[in-house]
C-alpha positions as CSV (number, residue, x, y, z in Angstrom):
1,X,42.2,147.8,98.6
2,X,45.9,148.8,98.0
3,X,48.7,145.8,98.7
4,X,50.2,147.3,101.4
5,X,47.0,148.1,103.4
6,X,45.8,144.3,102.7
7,X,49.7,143.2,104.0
8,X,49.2,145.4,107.3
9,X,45.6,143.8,107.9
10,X,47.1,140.4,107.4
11,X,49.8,141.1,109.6
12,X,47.6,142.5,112.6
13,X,45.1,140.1,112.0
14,X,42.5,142.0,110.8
15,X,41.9,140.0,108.0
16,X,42.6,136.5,108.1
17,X,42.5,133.8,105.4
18,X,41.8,130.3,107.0
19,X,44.1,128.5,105.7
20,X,45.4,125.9,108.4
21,X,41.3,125.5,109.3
22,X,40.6,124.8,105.4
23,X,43.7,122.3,105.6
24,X,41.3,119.6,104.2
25,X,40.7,121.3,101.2
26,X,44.6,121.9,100.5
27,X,45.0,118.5,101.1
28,X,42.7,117.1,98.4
29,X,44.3,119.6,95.8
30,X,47.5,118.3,96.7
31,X,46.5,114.9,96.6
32,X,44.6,115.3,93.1
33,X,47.9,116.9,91.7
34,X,50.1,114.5,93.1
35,X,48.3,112.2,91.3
36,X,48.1,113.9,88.0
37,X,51.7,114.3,88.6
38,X,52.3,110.6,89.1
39,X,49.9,109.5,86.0
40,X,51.9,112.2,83.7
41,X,55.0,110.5,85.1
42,X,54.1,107.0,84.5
43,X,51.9,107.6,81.0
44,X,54.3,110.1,79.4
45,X,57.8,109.6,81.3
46,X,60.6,112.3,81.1
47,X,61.9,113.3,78.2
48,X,65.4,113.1,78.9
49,X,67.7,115.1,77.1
50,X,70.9,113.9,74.3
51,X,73.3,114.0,77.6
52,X,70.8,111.2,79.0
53,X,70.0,109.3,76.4
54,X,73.6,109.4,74.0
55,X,73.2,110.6,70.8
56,X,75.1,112.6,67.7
57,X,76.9,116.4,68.1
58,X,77.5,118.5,65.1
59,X,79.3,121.7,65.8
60,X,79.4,124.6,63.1
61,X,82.4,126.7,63.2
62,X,82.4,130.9,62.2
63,X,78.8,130.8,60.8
64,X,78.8,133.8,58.3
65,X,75.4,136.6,58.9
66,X,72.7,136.0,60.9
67,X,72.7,132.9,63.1
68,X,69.4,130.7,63.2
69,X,68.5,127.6,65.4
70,X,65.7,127.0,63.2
71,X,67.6,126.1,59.9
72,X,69.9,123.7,61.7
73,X,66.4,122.0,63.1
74,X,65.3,122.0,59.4
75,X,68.7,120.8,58.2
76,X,68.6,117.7,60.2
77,X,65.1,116.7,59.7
78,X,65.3,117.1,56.1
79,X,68.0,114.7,56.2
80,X,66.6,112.0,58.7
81,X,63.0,112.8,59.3
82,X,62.0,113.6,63.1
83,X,63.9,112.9,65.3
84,X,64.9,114.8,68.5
85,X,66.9,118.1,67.7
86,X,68.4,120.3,70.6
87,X,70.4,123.4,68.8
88,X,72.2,126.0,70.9
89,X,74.8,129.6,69.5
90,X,77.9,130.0,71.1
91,X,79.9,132.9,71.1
92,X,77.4,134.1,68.2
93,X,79.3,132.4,65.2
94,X,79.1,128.7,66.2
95,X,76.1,126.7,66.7
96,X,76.2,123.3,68.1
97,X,73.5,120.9,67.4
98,X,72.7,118.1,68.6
99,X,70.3,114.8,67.6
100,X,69.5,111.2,68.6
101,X,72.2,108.5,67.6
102,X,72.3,108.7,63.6
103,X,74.6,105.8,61.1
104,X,77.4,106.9,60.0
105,X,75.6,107.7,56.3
106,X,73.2,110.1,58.4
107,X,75.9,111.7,60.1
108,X,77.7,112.3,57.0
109,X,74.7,113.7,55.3
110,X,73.6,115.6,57.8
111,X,76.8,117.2,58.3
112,X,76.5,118.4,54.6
113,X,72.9,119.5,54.9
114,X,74.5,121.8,58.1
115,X,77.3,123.4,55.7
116,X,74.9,124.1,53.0
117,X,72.2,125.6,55.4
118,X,75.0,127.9,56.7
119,X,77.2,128.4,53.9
120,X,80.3,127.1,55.3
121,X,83.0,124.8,54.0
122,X,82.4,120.9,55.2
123,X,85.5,121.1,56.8
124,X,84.1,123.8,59.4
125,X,81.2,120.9,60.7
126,X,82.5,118.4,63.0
127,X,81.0,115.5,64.3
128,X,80.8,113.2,67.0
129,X,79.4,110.5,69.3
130,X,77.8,111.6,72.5
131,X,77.7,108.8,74.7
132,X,74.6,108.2,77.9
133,X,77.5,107.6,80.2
134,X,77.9,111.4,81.6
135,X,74.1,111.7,81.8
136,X,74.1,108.5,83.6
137,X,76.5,110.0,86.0
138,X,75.2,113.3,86.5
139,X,72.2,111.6,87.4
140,X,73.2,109.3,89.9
141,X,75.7,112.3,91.5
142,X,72.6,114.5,91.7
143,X,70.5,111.7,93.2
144,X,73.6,110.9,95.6
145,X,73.5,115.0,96.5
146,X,69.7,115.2,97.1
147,X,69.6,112.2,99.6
148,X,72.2,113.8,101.6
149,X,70.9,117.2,101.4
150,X,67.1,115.6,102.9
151,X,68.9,114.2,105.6
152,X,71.2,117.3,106.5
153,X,67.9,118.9,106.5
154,X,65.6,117.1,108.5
155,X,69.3,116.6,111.3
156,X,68.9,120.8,111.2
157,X,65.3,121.7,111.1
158,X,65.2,119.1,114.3
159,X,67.7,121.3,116.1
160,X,67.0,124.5,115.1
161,X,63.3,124.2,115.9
162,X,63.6,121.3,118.7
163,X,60.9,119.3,117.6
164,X,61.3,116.1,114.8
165,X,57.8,117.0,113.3
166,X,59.1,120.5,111.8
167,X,61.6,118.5,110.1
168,X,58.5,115.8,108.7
169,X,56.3,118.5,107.5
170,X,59.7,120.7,105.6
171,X,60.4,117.1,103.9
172,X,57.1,116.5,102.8
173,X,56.6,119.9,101.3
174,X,59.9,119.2,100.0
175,X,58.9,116.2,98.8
176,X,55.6,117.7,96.8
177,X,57.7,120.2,95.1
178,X,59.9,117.2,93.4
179,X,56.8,115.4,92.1
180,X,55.1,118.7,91.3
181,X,57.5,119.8,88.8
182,X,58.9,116.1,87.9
183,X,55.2,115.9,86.8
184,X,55.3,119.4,85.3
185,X,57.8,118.5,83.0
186,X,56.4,115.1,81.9
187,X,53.1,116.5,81.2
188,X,54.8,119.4,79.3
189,X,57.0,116.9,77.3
190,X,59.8,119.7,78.5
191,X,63.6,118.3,77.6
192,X,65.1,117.5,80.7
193,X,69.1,118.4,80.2
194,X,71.8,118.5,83.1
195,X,70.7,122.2,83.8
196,X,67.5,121.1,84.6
197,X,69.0,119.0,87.2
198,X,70.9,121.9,88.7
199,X,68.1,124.3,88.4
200,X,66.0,121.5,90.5
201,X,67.7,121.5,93.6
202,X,67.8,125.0,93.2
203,X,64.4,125.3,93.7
204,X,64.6,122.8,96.7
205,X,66.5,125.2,98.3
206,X,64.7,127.9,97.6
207,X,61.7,126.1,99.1
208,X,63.3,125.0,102.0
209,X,64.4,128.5,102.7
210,X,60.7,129.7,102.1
211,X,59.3,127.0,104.8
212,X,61.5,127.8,107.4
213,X,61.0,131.2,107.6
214,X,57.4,130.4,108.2
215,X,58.3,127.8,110.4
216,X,60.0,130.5,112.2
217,X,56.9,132.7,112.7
218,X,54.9,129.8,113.3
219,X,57.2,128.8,116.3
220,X,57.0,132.5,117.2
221,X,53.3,132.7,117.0
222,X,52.1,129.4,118.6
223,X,54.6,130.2,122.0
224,X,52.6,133.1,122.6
225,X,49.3,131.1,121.9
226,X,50.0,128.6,124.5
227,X,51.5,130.7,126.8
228,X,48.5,132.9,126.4
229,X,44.5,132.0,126.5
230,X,43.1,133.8,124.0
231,X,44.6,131.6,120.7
232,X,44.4,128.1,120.1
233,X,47.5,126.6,118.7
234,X,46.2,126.2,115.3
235,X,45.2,129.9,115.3
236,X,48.4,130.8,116.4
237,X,49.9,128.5,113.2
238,X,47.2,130.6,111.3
239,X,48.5,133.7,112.0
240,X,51.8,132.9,111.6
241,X,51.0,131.6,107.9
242,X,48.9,134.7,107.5
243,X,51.4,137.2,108.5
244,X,54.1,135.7,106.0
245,X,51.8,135.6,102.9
246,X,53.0,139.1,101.8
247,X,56.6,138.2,102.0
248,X,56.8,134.7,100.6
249,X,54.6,136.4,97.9
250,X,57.1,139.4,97.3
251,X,60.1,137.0,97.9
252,X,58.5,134.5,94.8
253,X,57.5,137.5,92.7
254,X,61.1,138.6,93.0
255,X,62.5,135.1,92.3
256,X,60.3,134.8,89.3
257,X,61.0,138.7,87.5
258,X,64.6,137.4,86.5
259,X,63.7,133.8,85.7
260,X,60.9,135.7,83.2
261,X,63.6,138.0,81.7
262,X,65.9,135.1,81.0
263,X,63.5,133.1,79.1
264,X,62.1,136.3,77.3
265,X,65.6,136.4,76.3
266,X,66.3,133.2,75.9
267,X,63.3,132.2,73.3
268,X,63.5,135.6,71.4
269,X,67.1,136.3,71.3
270,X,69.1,133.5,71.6
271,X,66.7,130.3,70.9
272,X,66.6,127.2,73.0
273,X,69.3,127.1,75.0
274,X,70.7,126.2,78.4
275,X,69.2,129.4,79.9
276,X,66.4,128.3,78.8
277,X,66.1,125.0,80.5
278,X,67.5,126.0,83.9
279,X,64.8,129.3,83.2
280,X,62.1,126.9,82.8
281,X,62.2,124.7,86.2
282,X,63.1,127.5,87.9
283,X,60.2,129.0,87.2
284,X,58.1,126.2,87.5
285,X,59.7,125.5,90.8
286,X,59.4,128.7,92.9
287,X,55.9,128.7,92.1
288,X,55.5,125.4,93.3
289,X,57.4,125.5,96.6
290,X,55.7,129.0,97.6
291,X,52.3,127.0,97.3
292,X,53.7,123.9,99.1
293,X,55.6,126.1,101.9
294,X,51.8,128.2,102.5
295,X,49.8,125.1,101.9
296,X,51.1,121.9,102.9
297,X,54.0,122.8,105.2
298,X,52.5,124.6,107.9
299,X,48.8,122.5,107.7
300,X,50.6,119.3,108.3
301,X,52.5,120.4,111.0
302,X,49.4,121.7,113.0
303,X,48.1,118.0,112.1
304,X,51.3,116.7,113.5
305,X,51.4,118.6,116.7
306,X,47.7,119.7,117.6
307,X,46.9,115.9,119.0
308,X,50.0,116.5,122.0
309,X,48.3,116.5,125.5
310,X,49.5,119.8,126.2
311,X,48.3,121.5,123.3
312,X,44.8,119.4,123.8
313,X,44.4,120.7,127.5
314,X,45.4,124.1,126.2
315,X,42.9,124.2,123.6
316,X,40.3,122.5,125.2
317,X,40.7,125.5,128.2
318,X,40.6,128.2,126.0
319,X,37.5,127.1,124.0
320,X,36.0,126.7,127.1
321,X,36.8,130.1,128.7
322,X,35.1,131.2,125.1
323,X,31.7,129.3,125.6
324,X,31.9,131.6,129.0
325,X,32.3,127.6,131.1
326,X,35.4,127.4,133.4
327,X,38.6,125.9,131.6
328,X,39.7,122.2,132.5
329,X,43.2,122.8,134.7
330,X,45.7,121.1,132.2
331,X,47.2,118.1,133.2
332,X,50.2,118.1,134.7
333,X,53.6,116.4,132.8
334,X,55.7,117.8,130.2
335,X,53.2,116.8,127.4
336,X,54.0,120.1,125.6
337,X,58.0,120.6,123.7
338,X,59.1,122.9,126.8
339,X,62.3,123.3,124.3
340,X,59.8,125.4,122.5
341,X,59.2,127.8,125.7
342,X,61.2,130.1,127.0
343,X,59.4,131.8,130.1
344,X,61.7,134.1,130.5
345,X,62.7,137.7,129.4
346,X,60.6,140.7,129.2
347,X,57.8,139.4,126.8
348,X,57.1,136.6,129.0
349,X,56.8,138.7,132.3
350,X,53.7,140.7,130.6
351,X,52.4,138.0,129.4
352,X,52.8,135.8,132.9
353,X,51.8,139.4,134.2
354,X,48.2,139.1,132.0
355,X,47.5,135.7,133.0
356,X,47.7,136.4,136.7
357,X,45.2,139.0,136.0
358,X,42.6,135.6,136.0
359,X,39.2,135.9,134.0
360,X,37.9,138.6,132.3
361,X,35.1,140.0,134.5
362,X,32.1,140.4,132.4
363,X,29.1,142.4,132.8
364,X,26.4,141.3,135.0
365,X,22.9,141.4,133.7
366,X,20.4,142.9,135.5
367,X,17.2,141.2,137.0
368,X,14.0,140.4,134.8
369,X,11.6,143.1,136.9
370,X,14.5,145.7,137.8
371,X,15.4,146.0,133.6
372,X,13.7,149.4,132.0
């Protein structure tokens, strides 16, 4: 089946994955990662980059020829053993390198090894202390940034969509894509440098954009379910989640193409570098909030919401009118978010138009002895 016929079926409903009825299932996989993620976290830890941890900086001025990142690793361990190495070109003549705290008889030896390797003068390799301190501080600004930006969010999702339990379901999908990939990297052993911070809330936002635009077509979806009596409200959600797979799919694909080209280009061209940490949790992290936005966002909301009276009586009337039994009259009280309705306009009058229409009449069957 071509992609665009499968996205027009999904769309119209004529094929629908159940994946707000399955919710169960979703939940145990998140739950088992989660906790991979946690036991990766607490076993292995982070490995935390020089900026983090402090450490020794070598810079290697006008670096005659070709440029490698790989003889200034070799260079250094030569001199004291293994030890943590993080190497990265600038402006395709210098390299800086950059290793765990070394004595001053390492740093001096090592900063000969590093003219010798690149046939420079020891004058053109400087050194110097790194110290934890600005880690330390990007770290606690970042944290500082990302408990205000959770609580701008959940104060905006609540307005935007009326209703506090939109705003509990973003955060926890929100929440998933920060151990997912916190987890990622220290299963991974992946360095963790400033730009992996940045590239982190990146994703965050990326994902929070990706759950609210299903949020949007779930609000869309489950009006018409409850204003209608043919759709339950999880059905409706269903839909909703259904109808968006396509685009959060294209809209991750299309994240992730440019992410893929700058670590092609960062690993074969360039070596380890910056791009190719902030590469690295980007991708990590868009693949991870399109599974939490589909998965966990939208599933959790339908748990959240599907236990209001109004939604209960609702459902309840229109399994009912299924079963062919007369539906229960809901009760009355404003049990359901009537922020979430608007009655009136256009849409609304055909569909207030439909309902007064009653029951569908259905065929009557014709006696035992008059049948052929």
């Amino acid at each position: 089946m071509k992609f665009d016929r499968w996205g027009n079926d999904l769309y119209t409903g004529a094929r629908s994955y159940g994946i707000v009825r399955n919710r169960r299932r979703w939940y145990v996989l998140t739950g088992v990662l989660v906790a991979l993620a946690v036991a990766a976290l607490l076993l292995r830890g982070l490995n935390l980059g020089i900026d983090f941890t402090g450490g020794s900086e070598f810079r290697v001025s006008a670096v005659p020829g070709e440029v490698s990142t790989l003889a200034a690793e070799d260079a250094v361990t030569g001199v004291v053993g293994d030890t943590q190495v993080q190497t990265t070109i600038i402006d395709g003549d210098n390299v800086r390198v950059r290793t765990g705290e070394l004595s001053t008889a390492d740093t001096e030896a090592v900063a000969e090894a590093l003219a010798e390797t690149y046939g420079v003068e020891t004058s053109a390799v400087t050194s110097q202390f790194v110290g934890a301190s600005w880690g330390e501080q990007i770290s606690v600004r970042a944290l500082q940034g990302l408990l205000v930006f959770l609580a701008l969010v959940a104060v905006v999702i609540s307005l935007y969509f009326r209703t506090w339990k939109m705003a509990v379901a973003a955060l926890a999908a929100l929440v998933l894509d920060m151990v997912f990939t916190v987890g990622i990297f220290a299963a991974t052993g992946l360095e963790v440098t400033p730009s992996t911070v940045i590239g982190f809330l990146t994703v965050l936002a990326y994902s929070l954009y990706d759950t609210v635009v299903v949020f949007d077509k779930v609000r869309e979806n489950t009006r018409e379910a409850l204003e209608g009596d043919t759709q339950t409200f999880a059905e409706g959600a269903n839909l909703a989640v259904n109808q968006t797979l396509v685009r959060s799919i294209n809209t991750s694909v299309v994240a992730i193409l440019p992410v893929l080209a700058v670590l092609v280009i960062g690993v074969a061209l360039l070596g380890a570098s910056t791009l190719l940490d902030l590469a690295l949790v980007l991708a990590i992290g868009t693949a991870v909030g399109t599974f939490s936005s589909i998965f966990v966002a939208t599933p959790l909301l339908v748990q959240l919401r599907e236990r209001e009276e109004g939604i209960v009586a609702h459902d309840t009337a229109v399994l009912r009118r299924r079963e062919g039994r007369t539906p229960v009259a809901a009760p009355a009280g404003p049990s359901v978010d009537v922020a979430e309705h608007d009655w009136s306009g256009p849409r609304s009058a055909v569909l207030a138009q439909s309902r007064q229409q009653g029951q569908r009449q259905q065929p009557r069957r014709l006696p035992r002895d008059k049948r052929g």
